[in-house]
C-alpha positions in Angstrom: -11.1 -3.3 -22.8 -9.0 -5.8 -21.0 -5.3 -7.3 -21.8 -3.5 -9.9 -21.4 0.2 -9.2 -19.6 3.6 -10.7 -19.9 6.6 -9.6 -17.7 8.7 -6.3 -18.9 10.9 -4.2 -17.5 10.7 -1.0 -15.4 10.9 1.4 -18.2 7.8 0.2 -19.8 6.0 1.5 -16.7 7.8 5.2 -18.0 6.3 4.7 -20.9 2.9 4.2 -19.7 2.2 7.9 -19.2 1.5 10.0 -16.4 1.4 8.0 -12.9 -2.8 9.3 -11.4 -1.9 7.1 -8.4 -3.8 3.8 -7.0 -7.2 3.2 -6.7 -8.5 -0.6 -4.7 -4.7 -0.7 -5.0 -4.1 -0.9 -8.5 -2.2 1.5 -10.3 -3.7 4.4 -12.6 -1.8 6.0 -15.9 -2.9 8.4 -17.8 -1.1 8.0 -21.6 0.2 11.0 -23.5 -1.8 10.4 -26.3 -5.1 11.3 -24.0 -4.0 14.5 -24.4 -4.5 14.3 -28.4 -8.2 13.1 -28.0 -8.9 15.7 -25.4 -7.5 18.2 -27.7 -9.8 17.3 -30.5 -12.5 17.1 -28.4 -12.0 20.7 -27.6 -11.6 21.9 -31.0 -14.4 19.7 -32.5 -17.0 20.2 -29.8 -15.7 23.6 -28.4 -17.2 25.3 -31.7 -20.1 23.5 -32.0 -21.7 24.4 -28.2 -20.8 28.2 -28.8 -23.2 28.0 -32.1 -26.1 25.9 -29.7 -24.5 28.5 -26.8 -23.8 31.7 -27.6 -23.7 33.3 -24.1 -21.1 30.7 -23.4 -18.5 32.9 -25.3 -14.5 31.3 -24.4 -16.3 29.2 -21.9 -17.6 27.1 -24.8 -14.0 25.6 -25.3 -13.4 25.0 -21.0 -17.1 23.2 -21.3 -15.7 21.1 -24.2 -12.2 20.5 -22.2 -15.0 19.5 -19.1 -16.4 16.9 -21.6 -13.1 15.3 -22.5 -12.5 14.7 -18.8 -15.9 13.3 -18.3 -15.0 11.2 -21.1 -12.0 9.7 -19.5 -13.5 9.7 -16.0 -16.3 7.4 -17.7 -13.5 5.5 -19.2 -12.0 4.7 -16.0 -15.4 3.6 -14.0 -15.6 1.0 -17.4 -12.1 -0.2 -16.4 -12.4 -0.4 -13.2 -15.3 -2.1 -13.3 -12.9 -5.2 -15.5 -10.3 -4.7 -12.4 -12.7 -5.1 -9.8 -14.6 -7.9 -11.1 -11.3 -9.9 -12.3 -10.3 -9.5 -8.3 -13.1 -11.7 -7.5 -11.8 -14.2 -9.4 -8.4 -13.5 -7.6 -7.1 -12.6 -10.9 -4.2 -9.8 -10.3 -4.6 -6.3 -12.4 -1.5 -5.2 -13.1 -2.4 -1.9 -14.1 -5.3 0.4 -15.9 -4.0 2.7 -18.9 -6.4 5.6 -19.9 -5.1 6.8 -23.7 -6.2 7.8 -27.0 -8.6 4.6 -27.5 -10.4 5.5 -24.2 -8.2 2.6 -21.8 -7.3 -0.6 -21.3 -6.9 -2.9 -18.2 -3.5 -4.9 -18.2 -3.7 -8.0 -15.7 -1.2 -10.2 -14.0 -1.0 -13.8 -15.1 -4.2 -16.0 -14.6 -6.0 -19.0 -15.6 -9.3 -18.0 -17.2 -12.4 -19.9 -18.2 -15.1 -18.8 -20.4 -18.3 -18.2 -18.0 -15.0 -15.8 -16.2 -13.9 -14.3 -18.9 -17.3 -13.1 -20.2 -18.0 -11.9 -16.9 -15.2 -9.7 -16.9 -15.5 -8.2 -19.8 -18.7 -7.4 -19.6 -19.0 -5.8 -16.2 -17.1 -2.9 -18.1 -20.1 -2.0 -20.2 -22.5 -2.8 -17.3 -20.8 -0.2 -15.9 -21.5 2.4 -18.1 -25.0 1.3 -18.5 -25.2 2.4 -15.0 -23.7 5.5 -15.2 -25.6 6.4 -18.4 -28.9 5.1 -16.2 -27.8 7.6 -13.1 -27.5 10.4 -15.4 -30.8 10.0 -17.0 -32.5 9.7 -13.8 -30.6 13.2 -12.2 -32.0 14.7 -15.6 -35.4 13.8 -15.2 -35.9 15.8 -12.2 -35.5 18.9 -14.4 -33.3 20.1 -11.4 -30.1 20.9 -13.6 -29.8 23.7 -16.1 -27.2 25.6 -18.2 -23.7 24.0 -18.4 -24.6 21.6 -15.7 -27.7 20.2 -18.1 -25.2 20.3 -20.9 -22.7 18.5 -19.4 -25.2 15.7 -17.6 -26.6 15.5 -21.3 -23.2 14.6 -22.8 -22.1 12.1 -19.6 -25.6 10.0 -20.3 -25.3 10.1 -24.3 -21.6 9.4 -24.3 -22.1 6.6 -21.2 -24.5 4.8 -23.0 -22.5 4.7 -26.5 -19.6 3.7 -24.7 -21.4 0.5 -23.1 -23.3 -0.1 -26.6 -20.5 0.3 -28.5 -18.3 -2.1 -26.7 -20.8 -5.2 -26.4 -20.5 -5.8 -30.3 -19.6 -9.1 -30.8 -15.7 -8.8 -32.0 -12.7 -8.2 -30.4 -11.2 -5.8 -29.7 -14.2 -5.2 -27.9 -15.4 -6.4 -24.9 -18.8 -8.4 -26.8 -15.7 -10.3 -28.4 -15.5 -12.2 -25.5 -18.8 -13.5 -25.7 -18.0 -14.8 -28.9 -14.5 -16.0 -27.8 -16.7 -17.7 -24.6 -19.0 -19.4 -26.8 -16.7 -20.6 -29.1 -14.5 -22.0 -26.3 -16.9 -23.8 -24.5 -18.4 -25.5 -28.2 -14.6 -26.5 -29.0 -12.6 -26.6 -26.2 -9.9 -24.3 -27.3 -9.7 -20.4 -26.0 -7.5 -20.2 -29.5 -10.0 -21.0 -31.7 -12.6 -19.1 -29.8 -10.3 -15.7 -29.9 -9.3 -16.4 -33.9 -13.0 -16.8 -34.4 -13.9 -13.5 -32.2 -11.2 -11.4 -34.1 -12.7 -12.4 -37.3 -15.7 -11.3 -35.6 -14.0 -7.9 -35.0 -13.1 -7.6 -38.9 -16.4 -7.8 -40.2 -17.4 -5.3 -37.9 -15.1 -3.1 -39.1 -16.3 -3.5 -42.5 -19.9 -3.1 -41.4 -19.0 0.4 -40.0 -17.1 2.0 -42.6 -20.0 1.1 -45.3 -22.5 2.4 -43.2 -20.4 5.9 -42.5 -18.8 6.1 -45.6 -19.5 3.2 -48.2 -23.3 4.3 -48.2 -23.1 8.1 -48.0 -20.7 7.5 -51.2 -22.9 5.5 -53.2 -26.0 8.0 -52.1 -24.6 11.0 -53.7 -24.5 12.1 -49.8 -21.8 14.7 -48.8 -19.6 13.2 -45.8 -19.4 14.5 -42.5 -15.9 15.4 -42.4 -16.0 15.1 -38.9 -17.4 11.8 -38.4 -15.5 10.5 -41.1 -12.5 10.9 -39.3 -13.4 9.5 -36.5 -14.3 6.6 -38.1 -11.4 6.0 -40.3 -9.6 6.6 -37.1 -12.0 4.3 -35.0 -11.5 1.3 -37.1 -8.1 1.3 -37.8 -7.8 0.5 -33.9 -10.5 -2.4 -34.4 -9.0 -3.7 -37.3 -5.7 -3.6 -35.8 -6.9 -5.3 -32.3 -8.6 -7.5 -34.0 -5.6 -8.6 -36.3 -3.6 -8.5 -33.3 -5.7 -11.0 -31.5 -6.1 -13.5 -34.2 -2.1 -13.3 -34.6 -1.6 -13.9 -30.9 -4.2 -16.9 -30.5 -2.1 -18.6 -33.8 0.8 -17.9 -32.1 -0.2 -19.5 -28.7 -1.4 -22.6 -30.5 1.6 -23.5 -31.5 2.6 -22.8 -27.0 3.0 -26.8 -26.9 5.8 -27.1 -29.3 7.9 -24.8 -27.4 9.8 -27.0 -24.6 13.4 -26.2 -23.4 14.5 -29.7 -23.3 12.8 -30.7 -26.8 14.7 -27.6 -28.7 17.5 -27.9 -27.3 20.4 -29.2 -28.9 22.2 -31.8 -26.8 25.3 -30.3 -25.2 27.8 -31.0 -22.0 29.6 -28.5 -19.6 32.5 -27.8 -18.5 34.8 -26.3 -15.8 36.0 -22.6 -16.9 39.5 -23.8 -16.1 39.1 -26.7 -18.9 41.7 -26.3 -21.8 40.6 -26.3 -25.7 42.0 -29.9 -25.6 39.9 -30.5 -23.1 36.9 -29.4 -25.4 37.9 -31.1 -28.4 38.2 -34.6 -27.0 34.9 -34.7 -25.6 33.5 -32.8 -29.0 35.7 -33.5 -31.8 33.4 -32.8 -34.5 31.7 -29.7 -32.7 29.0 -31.8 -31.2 27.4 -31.7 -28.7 27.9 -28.1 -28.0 30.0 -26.8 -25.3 28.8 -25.1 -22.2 31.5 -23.8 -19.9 30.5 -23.3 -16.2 31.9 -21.1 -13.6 33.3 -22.5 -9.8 29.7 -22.6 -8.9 28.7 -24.5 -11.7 26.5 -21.8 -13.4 26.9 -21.7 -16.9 28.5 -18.2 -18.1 29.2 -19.2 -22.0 29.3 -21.3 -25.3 32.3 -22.5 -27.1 32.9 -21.2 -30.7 34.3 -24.4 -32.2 35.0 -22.5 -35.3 37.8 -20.4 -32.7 38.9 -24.0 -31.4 39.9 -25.0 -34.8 42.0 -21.7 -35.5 44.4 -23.1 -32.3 47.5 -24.8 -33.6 47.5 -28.4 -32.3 50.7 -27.8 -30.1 48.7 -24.8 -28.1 45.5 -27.0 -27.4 46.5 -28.3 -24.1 47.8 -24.5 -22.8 45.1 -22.8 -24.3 42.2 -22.0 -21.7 38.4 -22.5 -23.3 37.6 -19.3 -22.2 40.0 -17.8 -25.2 37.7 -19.8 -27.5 34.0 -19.0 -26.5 31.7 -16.2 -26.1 30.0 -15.5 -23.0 26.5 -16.0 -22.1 23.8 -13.2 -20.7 23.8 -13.0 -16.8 21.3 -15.7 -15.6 20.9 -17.1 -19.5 19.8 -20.6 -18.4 16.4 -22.5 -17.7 15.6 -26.0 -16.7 14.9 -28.6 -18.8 11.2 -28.7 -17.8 10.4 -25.6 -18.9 7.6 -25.0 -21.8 5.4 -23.4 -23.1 4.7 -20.0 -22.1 6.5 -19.9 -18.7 9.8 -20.5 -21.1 8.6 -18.1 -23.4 7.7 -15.4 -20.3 11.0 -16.0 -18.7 13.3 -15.9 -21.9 11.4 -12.4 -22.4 13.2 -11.1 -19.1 16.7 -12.6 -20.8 19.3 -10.4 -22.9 21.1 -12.6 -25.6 20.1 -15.4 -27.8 20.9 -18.8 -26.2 20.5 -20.3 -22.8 21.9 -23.3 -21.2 19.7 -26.0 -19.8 20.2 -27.6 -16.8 19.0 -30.3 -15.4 17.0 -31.1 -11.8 20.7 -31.1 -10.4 22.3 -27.9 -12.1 24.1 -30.3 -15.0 24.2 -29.1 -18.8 22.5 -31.4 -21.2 21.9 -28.6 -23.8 22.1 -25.3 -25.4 18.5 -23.4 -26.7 18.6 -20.8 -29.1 16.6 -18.0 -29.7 15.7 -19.2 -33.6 14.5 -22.4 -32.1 12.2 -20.9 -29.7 11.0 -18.5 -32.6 10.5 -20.8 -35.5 8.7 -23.3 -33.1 6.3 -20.5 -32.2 5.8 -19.0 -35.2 6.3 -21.9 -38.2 8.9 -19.9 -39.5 12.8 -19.7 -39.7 13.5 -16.8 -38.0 16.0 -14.6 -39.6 20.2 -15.0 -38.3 21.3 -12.1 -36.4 24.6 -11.2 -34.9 24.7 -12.0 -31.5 23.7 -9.8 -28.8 
């Protein structure tokens, strides 16, 4: 499967999992939670080769353990195979992820189209096709037996799944892309196309848990405990990738209303060596806000005018504006230009919840807040918190 990025910080990398090294140059984790699937496999499939094995004895489990490795190796080829087809494109992988959903290749920033994005996503299944077709053909000699034959037998069955199961047509799969594509090309908007390819993804979801368990039930037909797990298990990803998608594509149309100089309220700067009375004759009423700059003329804070209004009128001209405002985050302003989501990408790297914008020549004309930015993306007021 293949994600989107935005910038984070280092200790997100910490929490990818367990650094495997580089391969084509692009970084390799493997997640903690790979080591839940690969200890179910082991206890669901360890069992059931020493019944079809019994020679096998202990070694039943270690073949299982051999599987779940497979597995992820198989997992990897499919991701690598997004990576190294998104490089011909000269679109930058940030990094592949292998974890309890199989993996997930996370890339850099790009400008996509839909012909590139299909072929993308679907060299990952291609890939497995392949593998699942190079098995078949080493078994076909008749050259392998015993746990080699076993284990051949599970890499070709679990290859081919793996490329079948992920060219459905719904996100998060990678067949959602061909319907994102399609719908993208017919409109004109990757939005619509991704909303309409996580619906996609939903009905799948459906599909599969009434052909596991909706028509078992209504057959009188005992579950497979087993299976049913996975399933549950299996679509509650979908569903949520799928949800997650359509929520992202709503939130990105709405990208164009987000503009640092359109939310911003209007507001002037001034040297940190101003006074309050400084302050209030320029803002009486308390607008436009106050931005108070340092020597360089950075900004480094906001003025509380509710604080300017607690100074007796006989202090205003020896009190310093710095007793009356609150500082701002370290680099907490963006030029007026900025929209969309470069703003929204570089806020994310911001502490705090306003910023200063500046214009072409470093001069305040006004003050963004966090609850603008949010209720501009999202349609909704965003709930008042103190500040950070």
């Amino acid at each position: 499967m293949t994600n989107p990025s935005t910038p984070h910080h280092s200790q997100g990398k910490k929490r990818d999992g367990i650094p495997l090294g580089k391969i084509a140059g692009i970084p390799v984790y493997l997640a903690y939670s790979w080591f839940i699937i690969a200890g179910f496999t082991v206890i669901v499939y360890g069992p059931a080769l020493l019944v079809r094995t019994p020679g096998l004895g202990i070694g039943a489990y270690f073949v299982a353990l051999a599987y779940a490795l497979l597995l992820a190796v198989s997992v990897l080829v499919h991701e690598l195979a997004h990576a190294l087809s998104a490089k011909a494109f000269n679109w930058p992988t940030e990094k592949i992820v292998l974890n309890l959903w199989g993996g997930h290749t996370q890339f850099e920033s790009f400008t996509a189209s839909p012909g590139r994005s299909v072929v993308v996503a679907l060299a990952g299944p291609a890939s497995n096709f392949v593998l699942a077709g190079g098995m078949w053909a080493v078994l076909s000699t008749g050259a392998l037996s015993g746990v080699p034959d076993t284990l051949a037998n599970i890499l070709m069955w679990a290859n081919l799944l793996i490329g079948l199961f992920n060219v459905l047509p719904g996100l998060p799969l990678d067949g959602g892309r061909l319907v994102e594509s399609a719908v993208w090309k017919a409109t004109g908007s990757q939005d619509k196309g991704t909303i309409a390819a996580g619906w996609s993804g939903r009905i799948i979801v459906a599909a599969l848990v009434i052909w596991v368990i909706g028509l078992p039930l209504l057959n009188g037909t005992p579950l497979d405990i087993s299976l049913t797990l996975i399933t549950v298990l299996v679509c509650g990803f979908l569903w949520m990738g799928a949800s997650s998608s359509i929520h992202h594509a709503k939130l990105r149309s709405r990208l164009y209303l987000v503009s640092a100089a359109g939310l911003a309220e209007r507001a002037v700067g001034v040297p940190n060596s101003a006074t309050v009375a400084d302050v209030l004759d320029i803002s009486p009423a308390g607008s436009p806000a106050v931005v108070i700059c340092g020597p360089d003329g950075k900004p480094q804070g906001v003025v509380d005018f509710d604080a300017t209004r607690g100074v007796p009128a006989a202090n205003t001209t020896t009190t310093p504006v710095t007793a009356v405002a609150h500082a701002l985050a370290p680099g907490a302003y963006v030029p007026e230009w900025s929209k969309g989501q470069e703003l929204i990408q570089y806020l994310a790297r911001l502490d705090g919840g306003e910023y200063a914008v500046v214009d072409h020549n470093g001069i305040v004309t006004g003050l963004l807040r966090q609850q603008a930015v949010v209720t501009a993306i999202t349609g909704k007021e965003a709930r008042r918190s103190g500040r950070s």
